[in-house]
C-alpha positions as CSV (number, residue, x, y, z in Angstrom):
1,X,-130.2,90.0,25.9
2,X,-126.8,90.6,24.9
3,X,-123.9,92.8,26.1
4,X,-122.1,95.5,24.3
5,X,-119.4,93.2,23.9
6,X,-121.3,90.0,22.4
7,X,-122.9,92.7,20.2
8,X,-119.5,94.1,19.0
9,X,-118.2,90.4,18.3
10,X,-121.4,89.4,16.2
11,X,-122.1,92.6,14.4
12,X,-118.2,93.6,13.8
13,X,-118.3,97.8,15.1
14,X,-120.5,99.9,17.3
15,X,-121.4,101.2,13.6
16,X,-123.1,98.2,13.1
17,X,-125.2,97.8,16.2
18,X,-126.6,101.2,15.8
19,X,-127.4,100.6,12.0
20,X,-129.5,97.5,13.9
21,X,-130.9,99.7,16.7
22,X,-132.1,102.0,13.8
23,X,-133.8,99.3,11.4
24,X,-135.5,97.7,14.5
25,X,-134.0,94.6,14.7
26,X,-132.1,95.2,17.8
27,X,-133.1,97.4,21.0
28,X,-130.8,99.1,23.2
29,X,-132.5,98.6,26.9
30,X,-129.9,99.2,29.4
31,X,-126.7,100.8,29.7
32,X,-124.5,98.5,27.3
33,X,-127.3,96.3,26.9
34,X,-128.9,94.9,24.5
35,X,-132.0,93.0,23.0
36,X,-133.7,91.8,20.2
37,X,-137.2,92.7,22.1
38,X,-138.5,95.3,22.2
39,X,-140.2,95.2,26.1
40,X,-138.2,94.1,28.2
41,X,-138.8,94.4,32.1
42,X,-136.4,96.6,34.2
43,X,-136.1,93.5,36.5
44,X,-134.6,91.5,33.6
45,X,-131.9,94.3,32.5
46,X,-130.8,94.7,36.3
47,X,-130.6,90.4,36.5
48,X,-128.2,90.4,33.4
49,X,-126.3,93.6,34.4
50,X,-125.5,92.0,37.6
51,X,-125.8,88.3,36.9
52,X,-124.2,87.6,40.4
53,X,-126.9,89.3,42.3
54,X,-130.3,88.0,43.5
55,X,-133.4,89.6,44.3
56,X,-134.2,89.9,47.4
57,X,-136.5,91.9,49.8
58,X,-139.5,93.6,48.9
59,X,-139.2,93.0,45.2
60,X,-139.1,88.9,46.2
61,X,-142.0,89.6,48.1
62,X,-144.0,91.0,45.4
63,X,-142.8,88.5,42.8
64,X,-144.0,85.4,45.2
65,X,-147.0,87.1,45.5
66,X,-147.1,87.4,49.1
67,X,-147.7,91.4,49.2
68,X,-149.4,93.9,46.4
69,X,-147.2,96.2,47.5
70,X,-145.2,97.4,44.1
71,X,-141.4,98.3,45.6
72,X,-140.0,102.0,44.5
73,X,-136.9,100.2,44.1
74,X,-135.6,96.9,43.1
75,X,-133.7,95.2,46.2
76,X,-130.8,93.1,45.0
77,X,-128.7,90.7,47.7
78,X,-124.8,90.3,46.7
79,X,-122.0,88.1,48.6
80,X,-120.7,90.8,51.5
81,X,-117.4,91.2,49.5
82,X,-118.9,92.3,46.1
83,X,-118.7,96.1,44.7
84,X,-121.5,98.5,45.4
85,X,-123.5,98.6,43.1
86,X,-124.0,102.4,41.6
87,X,-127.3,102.3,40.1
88,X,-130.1,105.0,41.9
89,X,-133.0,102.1,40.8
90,X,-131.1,99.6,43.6
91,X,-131.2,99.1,46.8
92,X,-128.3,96.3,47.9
93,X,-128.3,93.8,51.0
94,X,-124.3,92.7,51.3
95,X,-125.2,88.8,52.8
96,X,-122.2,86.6,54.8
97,X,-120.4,84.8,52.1
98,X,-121.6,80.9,52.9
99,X,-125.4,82.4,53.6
100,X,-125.4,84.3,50.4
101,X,-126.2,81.0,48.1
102,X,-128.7,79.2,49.8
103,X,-132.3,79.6,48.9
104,X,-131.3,80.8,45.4
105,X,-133.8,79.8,42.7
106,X,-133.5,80.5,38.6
107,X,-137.5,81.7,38.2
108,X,-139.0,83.0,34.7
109,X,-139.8,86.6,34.5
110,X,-141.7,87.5,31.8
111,X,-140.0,85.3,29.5
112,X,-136.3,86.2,31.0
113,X,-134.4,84.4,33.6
114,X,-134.1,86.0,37.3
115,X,-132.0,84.8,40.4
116,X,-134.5,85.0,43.1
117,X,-134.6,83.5,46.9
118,X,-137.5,80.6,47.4
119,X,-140.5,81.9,49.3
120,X,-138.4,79.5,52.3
121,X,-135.5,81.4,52.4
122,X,-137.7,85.1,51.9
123,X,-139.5,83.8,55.1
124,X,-136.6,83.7,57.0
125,X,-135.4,87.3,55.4
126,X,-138.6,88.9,56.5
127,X,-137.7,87.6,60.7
128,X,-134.1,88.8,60.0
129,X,-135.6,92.2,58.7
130,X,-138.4,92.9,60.9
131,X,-137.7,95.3,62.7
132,X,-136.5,97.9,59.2
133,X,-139.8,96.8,57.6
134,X,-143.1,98.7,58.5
135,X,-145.5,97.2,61.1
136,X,-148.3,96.6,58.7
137,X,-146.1,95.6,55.9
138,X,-144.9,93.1,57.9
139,X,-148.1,91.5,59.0
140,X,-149.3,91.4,55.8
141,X,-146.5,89.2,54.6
142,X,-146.4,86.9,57.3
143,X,-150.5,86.5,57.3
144,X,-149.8,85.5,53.5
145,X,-146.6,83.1,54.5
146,X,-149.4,81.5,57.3
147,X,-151.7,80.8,54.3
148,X,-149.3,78.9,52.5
149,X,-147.0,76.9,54.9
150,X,-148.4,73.8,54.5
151,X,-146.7,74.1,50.6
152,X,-143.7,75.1,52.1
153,X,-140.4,72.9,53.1
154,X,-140.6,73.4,56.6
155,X,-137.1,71.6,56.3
156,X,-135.4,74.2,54.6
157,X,-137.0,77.2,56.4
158,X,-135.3,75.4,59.5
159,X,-131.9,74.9,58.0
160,X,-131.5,78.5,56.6
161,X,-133.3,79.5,59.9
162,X,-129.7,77.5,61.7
163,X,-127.4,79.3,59.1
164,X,-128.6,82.9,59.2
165,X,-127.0,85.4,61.4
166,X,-128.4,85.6,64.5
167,X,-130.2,82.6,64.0
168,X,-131.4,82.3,67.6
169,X,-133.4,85.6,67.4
170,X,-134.3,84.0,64.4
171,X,-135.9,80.6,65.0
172,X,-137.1,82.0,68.2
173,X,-139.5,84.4,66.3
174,X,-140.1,81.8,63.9
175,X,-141.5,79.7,67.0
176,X,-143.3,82.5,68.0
177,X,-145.3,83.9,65.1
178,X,-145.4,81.5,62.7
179,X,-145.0,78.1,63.4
């Protein structure tokens, strides 16, 4: 994917680019974005439009598999001093600046690179978040997160369970429902 900029560099005018969006050899799939494929996921537009962001929430959840759930809208975490983001498709979680980086993993998406937090750090998420998520919603995930926590690194879950906020509501439902 490329930006209107990078495309303006390469191709010389916005002439150009749309002389290339017309003969099919370049694809305009976002707002000042571009591609020279044709299908590109929604996901993958949002992850370059906001390179800085990282998926969080319910759309983590149903990209580590642990619900089949599809989300209505794509839930992006930024640093708690970053601008809103203005876009109807997102739904933004601000996150305390020295929490905001850990758990962050680089993960293919259909062929396109997405910042996305390790099923670890989503663990601790869906404890911090329980009580905005529905009941059965909920269950569902953590049955799922029971299923696999032998392949998890019980380690990390415990040191991002130290560094959330309110980490002793945290680790004390941790104790409590899953470990």
């Amino acid at each position: 994917m490329k930006s209107r900029a990078e495309c303006l560099t390469e191709y010389g005018s916005d002439y150009m680019i749309q002389q290339k969006v017309n003969a099919g050899e370049l694809f305009k799939v976002g707002k000042a974005v571009y591609s020279e494929e044709k299908d590109v996921p929604e996901l993958a537009v949002l992850a370059f439009q906001y390179p800085n962001a990282v998926v969080t929430m319910n759309s983590a959840f149903y990209m580590h598999g642990l619900t089949d759930v599809i989300p209505d809208e794509y839930d992006l975490a930024t640093d708690r001093n970053a601008a809103k983001i203005r876009d109807k498709r997102v739904k933004q979680y601000f996150s305390p600046s020295g929490f905001f980086e850990q758990g962050v993993e680089t993960t293919d998406y259909r062929g396109f690179p997405i910042r996305v937090y390790g099923k670890e750090r989503m663990l601790i998420e869906l404890l911090r978040y329980k009580s905005k998520l529905p009941f059965d919603y909920y269950k569902e995930i953590l049955l799922n997160y029971r299923k696999i926590l032998p392949h998890l690194d019980m380690q990390a879950i415990q040191d991002y369970a130290y560094e959330a906020p309110k980490s002793g509501k945290v680790m004390e439902t941790l104790q409590m429902e899953v470990l």
